[in-house]
Phi, psi and omega in degrees: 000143188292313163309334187270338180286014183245039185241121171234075190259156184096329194285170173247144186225143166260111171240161162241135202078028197267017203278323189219200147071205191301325205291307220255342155314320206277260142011296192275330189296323185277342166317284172323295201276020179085049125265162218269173176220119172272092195286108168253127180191159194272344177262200177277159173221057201267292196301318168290350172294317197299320166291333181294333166283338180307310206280356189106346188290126168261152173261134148247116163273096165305038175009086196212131166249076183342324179293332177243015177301125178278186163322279213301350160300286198337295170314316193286334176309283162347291205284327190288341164333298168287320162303316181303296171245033166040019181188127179225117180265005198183137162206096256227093154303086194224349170302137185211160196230125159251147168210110191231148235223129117284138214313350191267350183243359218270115194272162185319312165304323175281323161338282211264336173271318186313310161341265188303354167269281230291304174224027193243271209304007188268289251277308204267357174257329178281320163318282187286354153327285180298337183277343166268351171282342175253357166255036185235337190080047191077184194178160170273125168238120189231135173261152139265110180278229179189168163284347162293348143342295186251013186225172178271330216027178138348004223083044168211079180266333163309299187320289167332298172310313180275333160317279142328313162301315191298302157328312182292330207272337185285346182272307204265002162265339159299308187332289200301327223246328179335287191261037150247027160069008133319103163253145192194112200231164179212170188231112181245098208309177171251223182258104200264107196277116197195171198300341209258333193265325187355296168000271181285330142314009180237339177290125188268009142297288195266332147358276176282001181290296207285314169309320179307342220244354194277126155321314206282016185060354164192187210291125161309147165246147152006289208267358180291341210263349196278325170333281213286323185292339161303323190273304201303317196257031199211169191297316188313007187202061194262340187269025141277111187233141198043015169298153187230116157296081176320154186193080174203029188039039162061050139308316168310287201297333191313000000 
């Protein structure tokens, strides 16, 4: 039956960014459908422990503050993962950094962390990801782009940049990972109401600027994200490789 290939009871799931936002939506949607959730995230991550628990589901929270993680952090998530619960079947990049500049002021620091959280850490995480997935019999590697994936935006050229990056390492890495039974896919939200977008939704300018142009008539939630991640990460979607999913009420298409 078609419905049991979206059941993911038993899998282990890794997310980053899993304390709030898209990250912790994301998290309970991989809950829901039966998997245990590994939390890396730089605060507590007690509310999200308590729904991942609600459903029956164990939590492990991993501490990290991805802007200043190295590699061998990086490595270290992974491997303490798999120590903990002896298996990591999935991994959800959904951790993210914004910083916004105009591009004629845009400074070096803001620069080199929205990078390193957006995409150095996807890229070095999906790496030791994968090296345990292929002595493993595969695995889900799910990225987060953005609709700045394919647009410029505003006073955000790291974001942009790192998006776009995102589309790369998930294209080039599908190439490579396809035939060790590795899907590695990504998901690109639109404008998504989160601590991080907060802002700009209150601007009583670009607010309603942006809400006119989405067709579904408003702002993505968190839990808009539980769908496509669950598809991404579960056998329903094993003949997808490299592929990028919109989740963005027909922003693009507008």
């Amino acid at each position: 039956m078609i419905l049991n290939k979206f059941d993911l009871s038993d899998r282990v799931a890794l997310v980053t960014g899993a304390s709030r936002g898209l990250g912790r939506g994301m998290a309970i949607g991989l809950a829901e459908a039966g998997a245990d959730i590994v939390g890396v995230s730089r605060g507590s991550c007690a509310q999200s422990a308590a729904e991942v628990e609600s459903v029956g589901r164990r939590f492990l929270h991993l501490p990290c503050d991805l802007a200043e993680a190295s590699v061998a952090d990086l490595q270290g998530l992974i491997q303490s993962a798999v120590d903990h619960f002896g298996r990591l079947d999935i991994l959800v990049n959904a951790a993210g950094a914004q910083a916004r500049h105009p591009v004629l002021e845009f400074p070096e620091d803001d620069w080199d962390m929205v990078i390193q959280v957006n995409l150095k850490t996807a890229m070095f995480l999906s790496q030791a990801a994968a090296r345990h997935m292929s002595e493993h019999g595969g695995g889900k590697i799910i990225n987060v782009a953005s609709a700045l994936s394919f647009q410029g935006g505003i006073t955000v050229p790291p974001y942009t940049a790192s998006k776009h990056g995102i589309l790369g390492i998930t294209r080039a890495m599908a190439n490579e990972l396809a035939g060790k039974k590795i899907n590695v896919n990504a998901i690109a939200p639109g404008y998504m109401l989160t601590d991080m977008t907060e802002p700009l939704a209150n601007n009583p300018e670009r607010g309603p600027a942006i809400l006119s142009r989405i067709p579904a008539g408003r702002w993505g939630l968190p839990e808009d994200m539980k769908g496509a991640t669950v598809f991404l990460a579960s056998e329903a979607s094993d003949y997808c490789h490299g592929m990028v999913l919109v989740v963005d009420g027909a922003w693009l298409v507008r």
